[in-house]
Structures are given as C-alpha cells and as structure tokens.
N, C-alpha and C positions, 0 to 999 in steps of 0.2 A: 632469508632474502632481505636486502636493504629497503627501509623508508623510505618513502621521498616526501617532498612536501608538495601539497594542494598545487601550488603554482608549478612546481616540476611536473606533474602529470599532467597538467592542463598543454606547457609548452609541450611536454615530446609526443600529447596528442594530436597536435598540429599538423602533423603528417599523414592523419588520414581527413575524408572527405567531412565526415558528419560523425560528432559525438554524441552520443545519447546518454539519458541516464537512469537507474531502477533506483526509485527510493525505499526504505524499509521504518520501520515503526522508529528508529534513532532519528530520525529526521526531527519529526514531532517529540521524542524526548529533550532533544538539543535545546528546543524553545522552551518547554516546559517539563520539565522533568517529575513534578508533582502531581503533572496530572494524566500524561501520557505513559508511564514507566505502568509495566501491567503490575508490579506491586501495589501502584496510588490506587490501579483500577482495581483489586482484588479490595484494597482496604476501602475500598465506596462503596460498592456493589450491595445490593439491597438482595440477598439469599432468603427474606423470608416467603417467598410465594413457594420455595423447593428447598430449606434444609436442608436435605439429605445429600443434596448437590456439593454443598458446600464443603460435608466430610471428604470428599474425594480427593481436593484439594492439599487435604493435610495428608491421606495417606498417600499421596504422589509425592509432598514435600514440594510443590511448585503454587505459586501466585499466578502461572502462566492459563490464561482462560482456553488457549488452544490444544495446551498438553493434556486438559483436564477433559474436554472435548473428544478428541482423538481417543482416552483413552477409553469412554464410555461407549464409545461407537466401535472401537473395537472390541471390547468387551462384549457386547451385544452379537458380536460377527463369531465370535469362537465358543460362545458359552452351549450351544447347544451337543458339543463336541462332550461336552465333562456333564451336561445337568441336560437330561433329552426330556426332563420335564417343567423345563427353568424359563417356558413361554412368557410367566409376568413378571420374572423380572430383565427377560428381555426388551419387552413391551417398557418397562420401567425405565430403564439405561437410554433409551430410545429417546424416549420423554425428558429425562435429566439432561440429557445432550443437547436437545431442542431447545429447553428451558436456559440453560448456561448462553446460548448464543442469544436469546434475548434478553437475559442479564447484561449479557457484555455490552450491548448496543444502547441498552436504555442507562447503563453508569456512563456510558460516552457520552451522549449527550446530555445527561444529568452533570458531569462534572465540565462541558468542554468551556471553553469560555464563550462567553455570551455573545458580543460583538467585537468585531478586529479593534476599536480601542484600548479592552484589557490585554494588546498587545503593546508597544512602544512603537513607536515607527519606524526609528534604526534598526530594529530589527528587522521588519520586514524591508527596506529598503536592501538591508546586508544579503536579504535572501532572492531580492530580484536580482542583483547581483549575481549572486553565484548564479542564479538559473539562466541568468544570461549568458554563461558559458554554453549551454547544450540548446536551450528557446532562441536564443538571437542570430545564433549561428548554424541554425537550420537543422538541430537535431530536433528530439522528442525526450519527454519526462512518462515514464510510469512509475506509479507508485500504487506500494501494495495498501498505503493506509484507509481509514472509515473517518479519517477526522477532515475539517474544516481548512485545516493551517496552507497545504499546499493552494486553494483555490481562493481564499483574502491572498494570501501574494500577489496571484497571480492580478486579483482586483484592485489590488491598492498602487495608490500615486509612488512616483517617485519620490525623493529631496530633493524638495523644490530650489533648494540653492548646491544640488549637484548637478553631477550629468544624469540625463534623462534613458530612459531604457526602452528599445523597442523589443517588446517578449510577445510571443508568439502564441497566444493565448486561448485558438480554437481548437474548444474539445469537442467539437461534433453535434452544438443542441443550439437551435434557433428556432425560431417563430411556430406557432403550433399554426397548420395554414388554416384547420376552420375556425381556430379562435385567436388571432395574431396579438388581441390585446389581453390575453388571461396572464394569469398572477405566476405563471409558470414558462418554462420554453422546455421542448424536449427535443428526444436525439431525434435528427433528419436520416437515421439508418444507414447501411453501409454505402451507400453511392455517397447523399451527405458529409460522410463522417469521412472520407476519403482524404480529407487534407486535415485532419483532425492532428493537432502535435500534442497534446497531454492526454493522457489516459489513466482512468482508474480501474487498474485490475479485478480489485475485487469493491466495488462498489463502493459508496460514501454517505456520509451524512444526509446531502443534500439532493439524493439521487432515488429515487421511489419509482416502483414496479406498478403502476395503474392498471395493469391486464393486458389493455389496447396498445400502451404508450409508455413510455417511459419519460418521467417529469425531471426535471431538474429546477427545485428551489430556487430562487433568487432573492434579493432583498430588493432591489432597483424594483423591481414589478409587486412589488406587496408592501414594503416598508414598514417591515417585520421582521427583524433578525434570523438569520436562517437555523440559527438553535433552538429558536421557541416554535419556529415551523414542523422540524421535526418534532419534538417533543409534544406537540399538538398531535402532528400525529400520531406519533406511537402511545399515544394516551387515547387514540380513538383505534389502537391495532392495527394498523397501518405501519410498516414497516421498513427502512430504505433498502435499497437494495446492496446487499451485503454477505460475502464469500466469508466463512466464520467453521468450516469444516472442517472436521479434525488432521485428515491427512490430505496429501498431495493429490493422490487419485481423485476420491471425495471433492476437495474444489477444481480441481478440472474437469468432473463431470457437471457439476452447477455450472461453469463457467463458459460449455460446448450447449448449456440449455437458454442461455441467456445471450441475444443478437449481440446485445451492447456488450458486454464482457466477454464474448468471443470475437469480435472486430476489434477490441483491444489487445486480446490474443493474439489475432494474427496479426497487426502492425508489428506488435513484437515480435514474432517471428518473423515476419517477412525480412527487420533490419539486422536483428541477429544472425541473417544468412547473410548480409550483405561483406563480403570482402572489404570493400574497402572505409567501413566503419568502426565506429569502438564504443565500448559502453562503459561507464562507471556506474560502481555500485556505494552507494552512502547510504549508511546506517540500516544494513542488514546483516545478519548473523552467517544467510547458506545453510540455515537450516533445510532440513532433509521435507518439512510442510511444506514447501516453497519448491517442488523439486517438479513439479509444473512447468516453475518459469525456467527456474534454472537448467532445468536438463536440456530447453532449447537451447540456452547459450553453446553448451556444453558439444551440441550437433551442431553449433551455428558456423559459420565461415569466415566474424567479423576476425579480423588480425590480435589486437588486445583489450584485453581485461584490466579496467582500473577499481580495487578497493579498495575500501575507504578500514582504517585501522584504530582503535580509541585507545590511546594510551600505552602501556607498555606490550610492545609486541610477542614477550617473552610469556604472558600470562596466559594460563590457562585457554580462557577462551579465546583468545587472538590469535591464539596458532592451531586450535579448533578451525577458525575459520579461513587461515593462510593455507593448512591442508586442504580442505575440503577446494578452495580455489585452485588450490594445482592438480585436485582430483578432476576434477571438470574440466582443463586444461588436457587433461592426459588422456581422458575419454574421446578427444580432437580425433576426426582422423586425420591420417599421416600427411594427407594431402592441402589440407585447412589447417596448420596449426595454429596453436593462441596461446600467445602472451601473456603474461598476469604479471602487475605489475600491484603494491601495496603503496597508499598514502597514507599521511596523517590526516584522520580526519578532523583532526580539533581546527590544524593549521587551513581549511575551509571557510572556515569563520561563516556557518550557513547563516546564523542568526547575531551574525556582528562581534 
C-alpha cells in the first residue's frame, strides 16, 4: 500500500467527526532516543539485586524488558507440565518476573530526565502542535507509555511569538476534597473522569496507588520536580502505578483491577465503536502484548485506521506491522468495515 504524508492523513481525516489517537513507546524515542529506546534501558538497568534475571535476556537474544517478562511468566505457567517437582523454581521465575518490572521502573526514572528544561522548547512546542490535531479538535490521546514526556507537553507554554494552542488537557484528577491544599491531586473517579480527554493506559511516572486513592504528582503543588518525587519514592517502595506484564491477557487483567486503568479502558472502547471516528496510531509496533487495546479496535465500528510508518516501508519490520494492521482490518465485521491507511511518521514532525 502507498505512504502518505502526516498532512495527507490529517486532510482526508477531515471527513469524519473526531480523531483520536494511541501513542506507543516511539513517541518518547522520537524525543530521545538514548534514553527511551529499550536497548538505552537495558544498558542502564541496575541487575544487581537479581543477576540471574539478567541471563534471560541473552538467551532470548532481546534488550526488550517485556519479552523478557512474558517469557518468565510463561515459563512459570507450563513448567509444571515437564518438571511436577519444579515448585522452586516456579516460585523463582515468579519472583525474576516481578523483579524485571521493578527494574524497568526504577532505570525509567533513574535515567528520564530531570526537568522539562533538559528538553528544548521547540520541541515541545512541535509537539503541542501535532497534539492539537486530535486535543483541539475534540478528540482524545492514549498512550501506552510510563514516562514523563506526554504530560510536560501537555504543561508547557506555547511560543510565545507563535500562534497560541488551546489543548484539552483534562485527565481526570483535581482537588483531593478533604485536603484541597495537599502537595498531590487525584483521580475524581468515573463520574469525574467523564470528560477526561488524555488517558494513560497503563500507568505513569507520576501516578501512584495510595490504597484509598489514587495520587497524581505535580510539581506546581510541591516545587519538586516530578522525577525526584518519584524516585523518592520508589526508594521508600512505593511504587507508580504501572502495567509492565508480560502478555496481553496478564495486562488486561491488572488493568479490569484498577478504576483508573479500566475508565481508561473503556473511553477507548467506547470511541473505538464509534462509527463516525478515526484513530491514529504513532509510534507503535501491533505487537501481539498490546492485543488488549488492539483487538478493540479490530471489534470496533470507527471507519479508518491511520499508522504511523518509520522509514522504508519495504523493511522487515514495517511490513510486520502494515500486515498485522490489515489483519485487524479484516477481523472487521462485514457490517463495520475499516480502513487502514499508512503515514510517514518521520514527516509528523512530533518533536520539530
């Protein structure tokens, strides 16, 4: 199937009501590639509290922390099949699983960057931009990421000798009502959250599980950068709340135990039945971990699918994931069909 470019998908998505969009871990590579690409994160990662975690990694041949994940957990799911006396090192793979997903959290925000100044401002300027394609015009943003990058966008000023951008910026968390002036705000719950337009599907940096409540960090209310917030507290065990599960199943059953990630759930699906919407997807692969979000689409009723393509379309993984998009296409029923259409996502310019 033919390219197009960013601006041709944007124009002939014109034709329906509301565009939305899924972001995936390319998002945050685009900005920084050094620190978000899960090779930077494998080569930061601090394996000594669990060595043996580490091996896994090489006999997978992957830097990917979720293929490494998945595979331990499944492992632990089949092994009683071949070793019916292989309890400890079930119980062990269990634990190595566990341990990788707080590896991966604690090198995120060990390596992310500190404050949105070690960004450039054209950048994120270029990125309120784009978001203002689906934020201004009355769509929504989910995004599967844990990092920082989507929510400084969303915070920071325009250029100030540009046009000025109005984005749509409620994610669902205002005032705590019996403590209005605490150093946090959290989610207002499903009634609340009801005109909520960004969502993080599977949790974030700045987003922590208190038992009763769910917090979301700020810097405005503390005036303490939101990476040392966390880092504070996953250094007291305290941990954000964060979807890091190996398979598809595995994070849709976290994500049906959790209000907030399940009202994020279902906005998505509610717009992904909507007929007369469309969704882009940038900077995600369609991997089969992700088959959660995607298999909604895949049942959903919106008319077209816009994705986002990095470079030569003819390569390997690019037509990994051009099939996998017309597989999900074709899964439609006859009565709902859906479109798929491929951009360039370089020509996006998310980050200028």
């Amino acid at each position: 199937m033919p390219v197009i470019t960013f601006d041709q998908a944007i124009a002939d998505s014109a034709q329906f009501n509301k565009r939305h969009l899924l972001l995936g871990n390319g998002f945050s590579i685009a900005c920084r590639a050094d620190i978000f690409h899960y090779g930077s994160l494998f080569s930061r990662a601090d394996f000594s509290s669990c060595p043996e975690a580490e091996t896994v990694f090489g006999l997978l041949n992957t830097q990917d922390f979720e293929t490494a994940i998945r595979a331990l957990e499944n492992a632990a799911t089949i092994l009683p099949a071949y070793v019916p006396d292989g309890v400890d090192a079930i119980a062990k793979m269990q634990d190595h699983a566990a341990a990788l997903k707080e590896i991966l959290i604690q090198t995120i925000a060990g390596n992310h960057p500190a404050v949105p100044p070690e960004i450039e401002d054209d950048k994120f300027w270029a990125c309120r931009a784009f978001l203002a394609h689906f934020l201004a015009a009355g769509g929504q943003v989910f995004t599967l990421n844990y990092d920082l990058l989507l929510y400084w966008t969303l915070m920071h000023g325009d250029d100030p000798v540009g046009d000025q951008i109005n984005l749509a910026t409620n994610d669902g968390f205002g005032n705590d009502e019996e403590d209005p002036d605490a150093e946090y705000v959290v989610w207002q719950g499903e009634i609340g959250a009801h005109d909520a337009r960004v969502h993080f599907l599977h949790g974030a940096l700045h987003l922590f599980d208190s038992g009763s409540e769910l917090k979301k960090y700020t810097w405005i209310r503390k005036g303490v950068p939101l990476v040392e917030q966390a880092r504070s507290a996953i250094d007291a065990n305290a941990y954000p709340l964060f979807v890091a599960e190996g398979t598809s199943a595995q994070k849709k059953a976290k994500i049906r135990h959790n209000a907030y990630l399940y009202q994020g759930f279902k906005q998505f699906t509610a717009n992904v039945k909507t007929g007369t919407h469309c969704f882009f997807v940038f900077g995600h692969s369609l991997a089969t971990n992700d088959d959660h979000i995607l298999i909604r689409m895949a049942r959903g009723k919106f008319k077209k699918l816009y994705v986002g393509i990095y470079g030569d379309p003819l390569t390997e993984d690019n037509q990994r994931i051009m099939n996998r998009a017309n597989e999900l296409a074709a899964q439609r029923h006859v009565t709902n069909p859906l479109s798929v259409a491929f951009y360039d996502a370089a020509t996006a310019m998310v980050w200028g």
